[in-house]
C-alpha positions as CSV (number, residue, x, y, z in Angstrom):
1,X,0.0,0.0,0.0
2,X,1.4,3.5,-0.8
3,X,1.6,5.7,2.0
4,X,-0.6,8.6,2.5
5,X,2.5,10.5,2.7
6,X,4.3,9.7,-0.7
7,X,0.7,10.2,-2.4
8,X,0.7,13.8,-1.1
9,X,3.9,14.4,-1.9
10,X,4.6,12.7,-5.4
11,X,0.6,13.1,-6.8
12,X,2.1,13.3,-10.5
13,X,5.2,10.6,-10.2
14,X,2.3,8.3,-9.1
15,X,-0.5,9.3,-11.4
16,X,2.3,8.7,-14.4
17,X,3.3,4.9,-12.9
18,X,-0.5,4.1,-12.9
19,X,-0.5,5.2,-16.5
20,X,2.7,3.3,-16.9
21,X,0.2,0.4,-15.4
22,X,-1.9,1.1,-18.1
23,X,-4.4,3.0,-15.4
24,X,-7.4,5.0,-17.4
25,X,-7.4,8.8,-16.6
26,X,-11.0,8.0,-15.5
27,X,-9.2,5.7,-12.8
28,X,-6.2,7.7,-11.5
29,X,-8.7,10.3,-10.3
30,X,-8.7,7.8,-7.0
31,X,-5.5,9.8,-6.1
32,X,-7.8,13.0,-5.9
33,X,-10.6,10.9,-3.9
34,X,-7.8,10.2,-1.3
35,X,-6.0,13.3,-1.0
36,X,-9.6,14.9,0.1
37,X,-10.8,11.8,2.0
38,X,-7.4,12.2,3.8
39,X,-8.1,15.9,4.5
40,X,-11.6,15.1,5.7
41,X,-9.9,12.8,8.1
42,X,-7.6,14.8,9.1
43,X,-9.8,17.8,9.8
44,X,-11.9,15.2,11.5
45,X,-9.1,13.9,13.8
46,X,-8.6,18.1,14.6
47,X,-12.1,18.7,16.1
48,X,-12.4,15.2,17.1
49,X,-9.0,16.8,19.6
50,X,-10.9,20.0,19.9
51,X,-13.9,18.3,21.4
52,X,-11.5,16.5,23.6
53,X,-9.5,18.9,25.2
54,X,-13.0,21.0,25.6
55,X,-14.3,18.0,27.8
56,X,-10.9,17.7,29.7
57,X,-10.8,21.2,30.5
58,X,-14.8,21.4,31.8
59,X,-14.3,18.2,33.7
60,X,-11.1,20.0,36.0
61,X,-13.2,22.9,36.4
62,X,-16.1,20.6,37.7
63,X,-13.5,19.4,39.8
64,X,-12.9,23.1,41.4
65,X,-16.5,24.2,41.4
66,X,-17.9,21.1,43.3
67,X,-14.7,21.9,46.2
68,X,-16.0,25.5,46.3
69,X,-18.9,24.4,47.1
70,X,-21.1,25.7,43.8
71,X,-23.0,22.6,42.7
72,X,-25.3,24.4,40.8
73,X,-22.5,25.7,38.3
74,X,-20.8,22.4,38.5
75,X,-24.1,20.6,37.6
76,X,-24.9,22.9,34.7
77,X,-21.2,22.7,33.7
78,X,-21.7,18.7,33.8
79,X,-24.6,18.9,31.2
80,X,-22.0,20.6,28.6
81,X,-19.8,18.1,29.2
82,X,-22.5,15.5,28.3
83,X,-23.3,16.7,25.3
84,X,-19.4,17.5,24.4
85,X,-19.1,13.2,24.8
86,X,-22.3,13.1,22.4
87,X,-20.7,14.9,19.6
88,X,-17.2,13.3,20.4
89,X,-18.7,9.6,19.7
90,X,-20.5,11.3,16.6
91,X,-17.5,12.9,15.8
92,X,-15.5,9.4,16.4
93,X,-17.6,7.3,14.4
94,X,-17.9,9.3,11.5
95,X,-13.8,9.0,11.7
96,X,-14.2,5.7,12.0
97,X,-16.2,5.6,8.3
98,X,-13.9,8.0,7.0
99,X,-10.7,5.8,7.8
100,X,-12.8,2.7,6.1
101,X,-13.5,4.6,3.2
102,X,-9.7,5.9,2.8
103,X,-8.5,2.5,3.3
104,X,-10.9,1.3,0.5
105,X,-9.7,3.4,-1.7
106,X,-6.2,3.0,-0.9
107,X,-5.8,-0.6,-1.1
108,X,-7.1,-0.6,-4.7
109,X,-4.4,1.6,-5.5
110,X,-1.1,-0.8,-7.1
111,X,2.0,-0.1,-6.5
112,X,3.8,2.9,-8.3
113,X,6.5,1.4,-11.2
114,X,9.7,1.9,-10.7
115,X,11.1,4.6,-13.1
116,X,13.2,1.7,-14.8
117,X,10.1,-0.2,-15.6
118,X,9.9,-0.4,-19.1
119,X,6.4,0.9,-20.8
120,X,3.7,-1.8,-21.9
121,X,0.1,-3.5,-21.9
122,X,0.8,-6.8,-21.9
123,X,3.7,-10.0,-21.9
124,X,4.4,-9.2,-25.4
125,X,6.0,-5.9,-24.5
126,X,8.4,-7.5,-21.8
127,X,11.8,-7.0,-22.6
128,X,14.0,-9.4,-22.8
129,X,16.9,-8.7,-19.7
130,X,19.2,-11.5,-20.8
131,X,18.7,-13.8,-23.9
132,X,19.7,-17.2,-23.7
133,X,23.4,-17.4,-26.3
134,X,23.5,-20.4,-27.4
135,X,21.7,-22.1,-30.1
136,X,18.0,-23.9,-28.0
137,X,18.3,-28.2,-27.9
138,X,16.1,-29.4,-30.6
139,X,14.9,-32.8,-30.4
140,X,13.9,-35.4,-32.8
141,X,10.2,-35.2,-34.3
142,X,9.1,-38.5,-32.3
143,X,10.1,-36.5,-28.7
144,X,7.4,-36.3,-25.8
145,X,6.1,-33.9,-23.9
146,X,6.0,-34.2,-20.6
147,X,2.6,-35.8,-20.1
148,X,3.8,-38.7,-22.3
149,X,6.7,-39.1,-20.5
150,X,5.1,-38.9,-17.1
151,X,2.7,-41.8,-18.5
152,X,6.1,-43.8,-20.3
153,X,7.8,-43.8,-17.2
154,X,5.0,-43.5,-14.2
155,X,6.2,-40.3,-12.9
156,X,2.9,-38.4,-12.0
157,X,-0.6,-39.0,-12.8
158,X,-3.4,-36.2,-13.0
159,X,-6.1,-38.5,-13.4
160,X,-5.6,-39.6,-10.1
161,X,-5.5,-36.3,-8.7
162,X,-8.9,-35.6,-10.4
163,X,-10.6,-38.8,-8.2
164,X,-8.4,-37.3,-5.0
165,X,-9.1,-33.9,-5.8
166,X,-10.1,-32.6,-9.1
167,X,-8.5,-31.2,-12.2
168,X,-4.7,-29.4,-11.3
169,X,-3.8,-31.6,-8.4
170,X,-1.0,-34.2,-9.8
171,X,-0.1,-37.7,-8.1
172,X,3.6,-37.9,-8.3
173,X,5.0,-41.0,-8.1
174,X,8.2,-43.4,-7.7
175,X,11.4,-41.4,-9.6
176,X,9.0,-38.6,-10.3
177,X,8.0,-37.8,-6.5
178,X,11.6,-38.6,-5.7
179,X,12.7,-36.1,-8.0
180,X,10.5,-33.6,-7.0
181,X,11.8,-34.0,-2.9
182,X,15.4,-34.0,-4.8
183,X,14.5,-30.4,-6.3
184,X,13.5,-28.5,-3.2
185,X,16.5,-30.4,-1.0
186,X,18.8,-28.6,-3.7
187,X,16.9,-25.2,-3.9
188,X,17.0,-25.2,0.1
189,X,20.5,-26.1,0.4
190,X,21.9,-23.4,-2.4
191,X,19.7,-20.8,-0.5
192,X,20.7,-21.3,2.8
193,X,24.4,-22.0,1.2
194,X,24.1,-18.3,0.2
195,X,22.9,-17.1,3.9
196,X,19.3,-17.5,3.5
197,X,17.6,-18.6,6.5
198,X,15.7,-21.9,6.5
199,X,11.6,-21.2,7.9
200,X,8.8,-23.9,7.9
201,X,5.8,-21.7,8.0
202,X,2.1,-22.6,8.0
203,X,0.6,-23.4,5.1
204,X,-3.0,-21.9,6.5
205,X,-2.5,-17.6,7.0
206,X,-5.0,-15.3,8.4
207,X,-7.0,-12.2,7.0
208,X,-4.0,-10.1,7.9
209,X,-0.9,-11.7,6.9
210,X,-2.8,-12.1,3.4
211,X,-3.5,-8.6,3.5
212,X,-0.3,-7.9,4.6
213,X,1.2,-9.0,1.7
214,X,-1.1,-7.8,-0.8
215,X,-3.4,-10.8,-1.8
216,X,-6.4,-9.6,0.0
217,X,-8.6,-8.1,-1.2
218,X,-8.2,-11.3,-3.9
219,X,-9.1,-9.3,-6.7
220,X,-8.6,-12.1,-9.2
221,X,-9.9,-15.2,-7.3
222,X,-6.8,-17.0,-6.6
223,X,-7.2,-17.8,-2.9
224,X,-8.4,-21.1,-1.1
225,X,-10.3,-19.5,1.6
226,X,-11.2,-21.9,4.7
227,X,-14.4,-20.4,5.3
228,X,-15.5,-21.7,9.0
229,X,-12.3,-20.8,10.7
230,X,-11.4,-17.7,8.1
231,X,-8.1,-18.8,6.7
232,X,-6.3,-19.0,3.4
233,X,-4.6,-21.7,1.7
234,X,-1.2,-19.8,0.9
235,X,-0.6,-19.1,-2.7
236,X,3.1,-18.6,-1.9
237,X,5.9,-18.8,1.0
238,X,6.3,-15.3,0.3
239,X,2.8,-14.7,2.6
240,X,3.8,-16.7,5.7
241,X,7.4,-15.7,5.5
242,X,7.3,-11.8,5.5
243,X,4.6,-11.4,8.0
244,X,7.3,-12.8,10.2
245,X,8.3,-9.4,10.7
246,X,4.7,-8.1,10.8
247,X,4.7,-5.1,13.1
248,X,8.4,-4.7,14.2
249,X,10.8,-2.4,14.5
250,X,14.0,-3.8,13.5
251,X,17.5,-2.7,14.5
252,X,19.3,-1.3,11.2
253,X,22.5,-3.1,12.1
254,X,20.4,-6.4,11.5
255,X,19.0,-5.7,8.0
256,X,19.4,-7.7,5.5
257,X,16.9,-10.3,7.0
258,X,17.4,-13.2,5.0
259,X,15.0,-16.0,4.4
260,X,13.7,-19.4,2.1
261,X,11.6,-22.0,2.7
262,X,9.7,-24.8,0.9
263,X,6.0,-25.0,0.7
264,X,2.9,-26.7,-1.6
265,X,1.1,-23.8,-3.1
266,X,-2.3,-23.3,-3.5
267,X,-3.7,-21.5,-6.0
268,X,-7.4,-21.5,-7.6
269,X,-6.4,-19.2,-10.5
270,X,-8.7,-21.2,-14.0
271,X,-7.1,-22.3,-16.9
272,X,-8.4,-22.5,-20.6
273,X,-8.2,-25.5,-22.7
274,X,-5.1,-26.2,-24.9
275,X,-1.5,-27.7,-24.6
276,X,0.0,-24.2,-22.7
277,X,-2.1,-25.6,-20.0
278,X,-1.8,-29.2,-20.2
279,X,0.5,-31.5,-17.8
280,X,2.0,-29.1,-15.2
281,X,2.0,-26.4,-17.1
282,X,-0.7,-24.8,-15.1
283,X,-2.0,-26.8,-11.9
284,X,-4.1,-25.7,-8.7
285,X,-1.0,-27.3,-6.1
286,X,2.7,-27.0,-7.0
287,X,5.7,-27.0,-4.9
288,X,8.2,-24.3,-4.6
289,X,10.9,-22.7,-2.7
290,X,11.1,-18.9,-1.7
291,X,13.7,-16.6,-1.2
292,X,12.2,-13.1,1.1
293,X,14.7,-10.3,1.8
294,X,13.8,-7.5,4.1
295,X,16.3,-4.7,3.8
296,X,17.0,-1.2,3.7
297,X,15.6,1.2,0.9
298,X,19.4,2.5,0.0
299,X,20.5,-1.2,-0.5
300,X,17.0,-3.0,-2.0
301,X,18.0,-2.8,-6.0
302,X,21.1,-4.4,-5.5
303,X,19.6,-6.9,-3.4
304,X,17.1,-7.5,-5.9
305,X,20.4,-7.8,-8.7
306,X,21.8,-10.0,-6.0
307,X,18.7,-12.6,-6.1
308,X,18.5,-12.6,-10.0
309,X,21.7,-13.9,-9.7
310,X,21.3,-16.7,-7.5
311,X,18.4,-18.0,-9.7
312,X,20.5,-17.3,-12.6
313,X,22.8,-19.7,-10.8
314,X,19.8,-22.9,-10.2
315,X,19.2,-22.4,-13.5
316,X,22.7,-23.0,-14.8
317,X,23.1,-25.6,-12.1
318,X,20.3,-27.4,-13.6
319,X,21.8,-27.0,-17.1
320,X,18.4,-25.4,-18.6
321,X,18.2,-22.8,-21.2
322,X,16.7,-19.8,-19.7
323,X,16.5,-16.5,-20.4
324,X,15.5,-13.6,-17.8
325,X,12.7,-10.5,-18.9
326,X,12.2,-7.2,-17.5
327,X,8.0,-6.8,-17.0
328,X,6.8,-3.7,-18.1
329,X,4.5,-1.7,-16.3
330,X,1.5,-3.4,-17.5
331,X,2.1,-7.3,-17.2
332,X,3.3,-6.4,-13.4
333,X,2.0,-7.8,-10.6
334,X,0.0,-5.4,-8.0
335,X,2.4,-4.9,-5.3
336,X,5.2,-4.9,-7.1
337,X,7.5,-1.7,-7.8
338,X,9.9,-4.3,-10.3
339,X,9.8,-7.5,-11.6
340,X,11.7,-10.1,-13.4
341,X,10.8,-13.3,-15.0
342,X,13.0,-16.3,-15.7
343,X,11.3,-18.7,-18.3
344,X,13.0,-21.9,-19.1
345,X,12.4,-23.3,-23.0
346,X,10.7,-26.5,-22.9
347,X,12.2,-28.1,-25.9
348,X,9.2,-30.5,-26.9
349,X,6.4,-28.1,-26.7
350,X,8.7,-25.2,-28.0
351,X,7.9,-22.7,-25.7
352,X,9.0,-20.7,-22.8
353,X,7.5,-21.2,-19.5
354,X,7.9,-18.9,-16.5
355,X,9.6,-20.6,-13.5
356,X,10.3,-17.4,-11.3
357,X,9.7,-13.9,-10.9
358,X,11.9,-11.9,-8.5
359,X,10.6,-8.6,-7.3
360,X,11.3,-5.9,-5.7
361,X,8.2,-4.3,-4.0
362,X,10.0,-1.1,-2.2
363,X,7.7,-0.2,0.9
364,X,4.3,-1.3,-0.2
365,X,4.4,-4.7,1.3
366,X,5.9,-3.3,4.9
367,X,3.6,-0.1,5.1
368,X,0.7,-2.6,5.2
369,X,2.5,-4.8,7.4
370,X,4.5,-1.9,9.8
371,X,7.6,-3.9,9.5
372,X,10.3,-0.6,10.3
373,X,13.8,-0.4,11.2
374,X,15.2,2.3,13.2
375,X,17.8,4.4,11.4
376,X,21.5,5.5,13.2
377,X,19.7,9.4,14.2
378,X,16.8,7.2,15.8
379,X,14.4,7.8,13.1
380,X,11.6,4.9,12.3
381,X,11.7,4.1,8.5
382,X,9.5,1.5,6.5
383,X,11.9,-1.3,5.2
384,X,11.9,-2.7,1.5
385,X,10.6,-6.1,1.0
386,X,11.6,-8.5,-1.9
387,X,11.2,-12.0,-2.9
388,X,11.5,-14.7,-5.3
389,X,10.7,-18.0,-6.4
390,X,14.1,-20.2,-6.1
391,X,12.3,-22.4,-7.5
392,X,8.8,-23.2,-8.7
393,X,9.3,-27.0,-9.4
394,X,6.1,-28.1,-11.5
395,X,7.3,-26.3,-14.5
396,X,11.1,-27.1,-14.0
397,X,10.5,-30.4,-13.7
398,X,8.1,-30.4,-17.2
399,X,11.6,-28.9,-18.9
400,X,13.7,-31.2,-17.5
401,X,12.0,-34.1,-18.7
402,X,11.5,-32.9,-22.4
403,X,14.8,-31.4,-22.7
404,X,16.4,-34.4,-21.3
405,X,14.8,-37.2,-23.0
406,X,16.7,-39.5,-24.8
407,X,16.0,-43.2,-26.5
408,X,17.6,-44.9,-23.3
409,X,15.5,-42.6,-20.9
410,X,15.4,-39.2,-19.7
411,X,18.9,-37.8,-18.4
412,X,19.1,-36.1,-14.5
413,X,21.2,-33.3,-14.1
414,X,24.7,-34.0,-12.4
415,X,23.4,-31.3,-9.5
416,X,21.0,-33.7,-8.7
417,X,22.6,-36.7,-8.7
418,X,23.4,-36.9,-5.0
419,X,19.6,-35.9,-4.3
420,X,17.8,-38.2,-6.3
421,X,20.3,-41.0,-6.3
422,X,19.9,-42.1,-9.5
423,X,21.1,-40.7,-12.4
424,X,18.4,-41.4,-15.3
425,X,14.8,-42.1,-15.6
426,X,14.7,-45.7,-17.4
């Protein structure tokens, strides 16, 4: 959420990155809506003192009258106290509205671009940050994609998942569930290996932590909700993880704060018909691991370089072509201040498919969630929040099995030998 503050302030830089979000002039004019709403408030919170302070003062002076003895005045001075409390509640509850209405407003407003974010409407304007060099694997016109292969060598089964479940919930079995544990062992250990620390969260959050993080209010419909005791599935690590430090203020000597960890995630978001959704291409419940740096605002971009970079490492490790995009202001997610993608190329359906985005969301994220640091003059400052996926594994594992394939079997990387303890799917 942008603070009230930096709307004042910076009304045009922000009406220009919802624009560069593809924003309608119709719809920036919430950024007037707030700046009154927020004087209203704070004229509000002004006589709301007034009336206060009023009451305060009468209720000493009661005090003084009653020891001199003149009840009557006191009496008639308790009546204007009375009605002073009346016009406080009034005054208080109309506040009260007023603050709902400002937040209403204000947590429909995305986050503002950064001023590197490249201009676009949709994927097709992404640009591309780093190309892959080297010519992509091609493979021989009988290949398989990864649905035949999974059914060749019983690695997972969706049609099980749809009797457990329903449609996007795969049944991974023998090499291909050991596979999928031998991914997220080597994700966890090259995170903490680069001084991430490991968290096992919950995989059930509350209204606040989702809100907190910017998935509520679930504008597209992505979240399990668990309606009887009003908890969410988590869509990602990332929701459990930074609401660690929900509501602390954190000593400036300790940032960077530093943290992965491995979860299922849950998410309800519908998929159309056709092969870019078949297999795992697109499923309801898919593991990943999560890196989440909180850090300070001078150090956040270089941070964010830092965690492309140790992606850009997994995927190398893993010996898959990738290349990385910069997202343009309006394929961008709604928190985010800058984002980039990593897609790997699956070789038999001849496409790229995302595998992590790594984002840098500035203060939005922590001004919902109060997580602050205090500075070396003593000052309390909001903290940048990041994250990434390090890795999401249904999609990795879909490339490793086409790209790999060969007529004896499908090939497992030499980083993963020691993890799946087998080197090739036969």
């Amino acid at each position: 959420m942008l603070t009230l503050k930096t709307i004042r302030d910076e009304k045009q830089r922000i009406i220009a990155g919802l624009r560069k979000r593809n924003w309608p002039a119709r719809q920036t004019q919430v950024i007037d809506q707030i700046i009154q709403l927020d004087e209203v408030r704070r004229n509000g919170q002004k006589n709301l003192d007034d009336l206060l302070s009023e009451q305060n003062r009468l209720s000493k002076q009661i005090g003084q009258l009653m020891a001199q003895g003149k009840k009557d005045e006191a009496e008639s001075m308790k009546l204007q106290v009375a009605a002073l409390k009346e016009k406080s509640r009034e005054q208080e509850e109309q506040q009260r509205q007023t603050e709902l209405k400002l937040d209403e407003l204000l947590y429909s407003v995305p986050n503002c671009p950064h001023k590197s974010v490249p201009k676009g409407k949709t994927a097709e304007d992404n640009k591309v940050a780093k190309a892959w060099s080297k010519p992509l694997p091609e493979l021989p016109e009988d290949s398989l994609a990864h649905w035949d292969l999974a059914k060749k060598y019983n690695l997972f089964d969706l049609e099980t998942g749809v009797k457990l479940t329903g449609a996007g919930f795969p049944v991974y079995r023998g090499k291909g569930a050991r596979l999928q544990r031998a991914l997220v062992q080597f994700f966890l250990d090259e995170a903490v290996k680069a001084g991430f620390e490991e968290i096992q969260p919950p995989l059930l959050v509350n209204e606040d932590s989702a809100r907190g993080t910017g998935q509520l209010p679930d504008k597209e419909g992505q979240m399990y909700h668990c309606t009887v005791d009003n908890l969410y599935l988590i869509p990602t690590a990332e929701v459990p993880v930074t609401n660690i430090v929900r509501n602390d203020i954190l000593a400036e000597k300790d940032l960077p704060i530093k943290m992965t960890a491995y979860t299922p995630c849950f998410r309800r978001e519908a998929g159309a018909w056709g092969a870019h959704v078949r297999g795992l291409n697109r499923v309801h419940q898919f593991d990943k691991v999560e890196i989440v740096v909180i850090d300070h605002p001078d150090r956040s971009y270089k941070t964010h370089q830092e965690m492309i970079r140790h992606v850009e490492k997994l995927m190398k490790k893993l010996e898959l072509p990738f290349r990385i995009l910069l997202l343009c202001g309006g394929d961008m997610g709604f928190a985010s201040a800058k984002t980039y993608d990593f897609e790997v190329w699956s070789a038999a359906q001849k496409r790229w498919l995302e595998v992590s985005s790594v984002s840098n969301f500035e203060t939005f994220q922590t001004n919902r969630l109060k997580t602050r640091y205090r500075d070396a003059s003593g000052q309390i400052q909001l903290a940048h929040s990041l994250n990434g996926s390090a890795l999401a594994l249904a999609r990795i594992v879909a490339a490793l099995l086409e790209n790999n394939q060969t007529p004896e079997g499908i090939k497992i990387p030499k980083a993963l030998w020691k993890y799946t303890g087998f080197k090739m799917i036969d």
